[in-house]
C-alpha positions in Angstrom: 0.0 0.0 0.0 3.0 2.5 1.2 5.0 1.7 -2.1 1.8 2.3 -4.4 2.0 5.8 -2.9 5.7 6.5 -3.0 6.4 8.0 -6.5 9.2 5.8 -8.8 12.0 7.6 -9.8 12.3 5.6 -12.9 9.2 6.8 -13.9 9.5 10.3 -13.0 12.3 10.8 -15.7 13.7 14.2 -16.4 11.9 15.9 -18.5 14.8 17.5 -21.3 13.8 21.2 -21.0 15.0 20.6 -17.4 18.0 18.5 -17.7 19.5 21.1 -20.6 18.5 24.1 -18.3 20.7 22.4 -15.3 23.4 21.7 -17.9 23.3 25.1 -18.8 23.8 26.0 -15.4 26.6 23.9 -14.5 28.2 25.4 -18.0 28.1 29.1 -16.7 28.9 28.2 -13.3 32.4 26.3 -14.7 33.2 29.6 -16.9 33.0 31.6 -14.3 35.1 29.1 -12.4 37.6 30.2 -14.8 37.6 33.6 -14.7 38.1 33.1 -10.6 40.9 31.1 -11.5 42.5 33.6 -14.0 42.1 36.6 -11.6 43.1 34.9 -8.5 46.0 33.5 -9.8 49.6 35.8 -9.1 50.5 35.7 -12.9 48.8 37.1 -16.1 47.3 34.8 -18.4 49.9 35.6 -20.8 52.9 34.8 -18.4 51.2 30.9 -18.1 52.9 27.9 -19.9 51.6 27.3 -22.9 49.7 24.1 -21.1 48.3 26.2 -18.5 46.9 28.6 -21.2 45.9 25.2 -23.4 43.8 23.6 -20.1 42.3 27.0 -19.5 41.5 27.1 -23.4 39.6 23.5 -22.6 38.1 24.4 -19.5 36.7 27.3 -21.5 35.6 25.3 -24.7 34.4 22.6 -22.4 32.2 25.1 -21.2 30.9 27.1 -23.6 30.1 24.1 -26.0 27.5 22.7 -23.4 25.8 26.2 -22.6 25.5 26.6 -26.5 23.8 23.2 -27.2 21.8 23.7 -24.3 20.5 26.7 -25.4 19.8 25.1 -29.0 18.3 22.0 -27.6 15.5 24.9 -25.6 15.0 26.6 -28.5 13.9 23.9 -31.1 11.6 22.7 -27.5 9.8 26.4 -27.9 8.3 25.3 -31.4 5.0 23.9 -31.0 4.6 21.1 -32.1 8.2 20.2 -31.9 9.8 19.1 -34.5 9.6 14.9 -34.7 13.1 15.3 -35.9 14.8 17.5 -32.9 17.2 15.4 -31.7 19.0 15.0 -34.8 19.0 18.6 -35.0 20.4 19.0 -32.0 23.1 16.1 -32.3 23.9 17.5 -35.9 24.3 21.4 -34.0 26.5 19.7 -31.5 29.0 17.6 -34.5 29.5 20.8 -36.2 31.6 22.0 -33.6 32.6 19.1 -31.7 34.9 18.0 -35.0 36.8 21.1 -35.8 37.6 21.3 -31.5 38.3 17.6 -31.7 41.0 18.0 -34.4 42.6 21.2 -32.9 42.7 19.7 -29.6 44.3 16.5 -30.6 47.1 18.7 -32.9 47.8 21.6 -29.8 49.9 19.0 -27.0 51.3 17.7 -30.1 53.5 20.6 -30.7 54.5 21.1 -27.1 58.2 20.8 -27.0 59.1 17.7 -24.4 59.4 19.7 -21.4 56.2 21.0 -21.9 54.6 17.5 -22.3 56.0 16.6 -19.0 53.0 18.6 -17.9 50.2 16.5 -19.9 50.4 13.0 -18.8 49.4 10.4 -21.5 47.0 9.0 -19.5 44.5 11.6 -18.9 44.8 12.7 -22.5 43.9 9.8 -24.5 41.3 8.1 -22.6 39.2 11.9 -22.7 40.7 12.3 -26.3 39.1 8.8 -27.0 35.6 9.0 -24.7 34.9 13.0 -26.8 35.6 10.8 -30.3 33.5 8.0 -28.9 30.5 10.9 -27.8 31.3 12.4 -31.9 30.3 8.9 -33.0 26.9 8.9 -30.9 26.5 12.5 -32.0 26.4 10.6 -35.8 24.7 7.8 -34.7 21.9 9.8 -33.1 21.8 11.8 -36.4 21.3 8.7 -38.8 19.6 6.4 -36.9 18.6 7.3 -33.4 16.8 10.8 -32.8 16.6 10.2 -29.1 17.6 13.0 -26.4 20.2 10.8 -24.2 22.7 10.7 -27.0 22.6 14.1 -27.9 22.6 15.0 -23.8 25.4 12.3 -23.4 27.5 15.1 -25.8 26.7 17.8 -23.3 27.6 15.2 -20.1 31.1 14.4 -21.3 32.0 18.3 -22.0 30.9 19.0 -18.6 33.2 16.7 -17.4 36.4 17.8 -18.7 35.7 20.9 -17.9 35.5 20.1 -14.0 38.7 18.2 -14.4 40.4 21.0 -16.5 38.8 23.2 -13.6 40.4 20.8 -11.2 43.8 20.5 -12.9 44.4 24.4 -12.8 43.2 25.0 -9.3 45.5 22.0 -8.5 48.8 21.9 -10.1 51.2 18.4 -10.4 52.9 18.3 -7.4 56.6 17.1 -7.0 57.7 13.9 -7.0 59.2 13.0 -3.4 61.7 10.2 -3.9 
């Protein structure tokens, strides 16, 4: 009798008007993580490595790319009747930019010099390098096939994840090796 009354929360799914609003959120909220970072910091921007300058770069990106998909994903949501076809929209808004930012970010640690890449360990790199190419493929798949919300949110999730460990990474630099 209780558990009749007790709502599920399997079947009290977010609705996606509210899940891109609190992604949208949590994107604004990590850019201006970044600009706390940047002003709090002793040096100017300009003084940073080159890595320093190329995490903030992704913390920003990795920002900025959810908020504008977001805002994409509530705008095609304002047309009544929405459009059947609004995921694919969205995923095919979101694959635009994800490929150019995929190929620049893959090319930029590649010309550090080796002392810079002492500061961007292999195995933080590659796994996110290959989970973003992994989210591009959904992005397609959801484009030719799917036309479901999750795969075009699960674009916006994995963004909003580097971010907080770009975030994380500038706030808290490598620390020395003890030996």
């Amino acid at each position: 009798m209780i558990a009749a009354q007790v709502p599920s929360l399997i079947a009290e799914a977010t609705e996606p008007n509210e899940a891109l609003g609190i992604a949208a959120q949590v994107a604004v909220t990590l850019a201006g993580f970044a600009g706390i970072v940047v002003v709090f910091l002793p040096e100017s921007v300009h003084q940073w490595s080159r890595v320093d300058r190329f995490r903030l770069r992704l913390l920003l990106s990795n920002s900025i790319f959810p908020l504008a998909y977001s805002l994409f994903g509530m705008l095609l949501l304002t047309i009544k009747p929405a459009p059947d076809s609004i995921w694919r929209w969205c995923s095919a808004f979101a694959a635009v930019f994800q490929v150019p930012f995929a190929i620049a970010n893959f090319r930029t640690p590649r010309r550090f010099s080796p002392d810079e890449s002492k500061g961007v360990p292999k195995i933080v790199f590659y796994p996110l390098f290959a989970i973003g190419s992994a989210t591009l493929l959904l992005q397609i798949y959801n484009i030719a096939v799917l036309n479901r919300f999750w795969p075009f949110f699960a674009g916006i999730f994995v963004h909003l994840m580097a971010a907080m460990l770009q975030f994380v990474r500038l706030v808290l630099p490598p620390q020395p090796v003890i030996k």
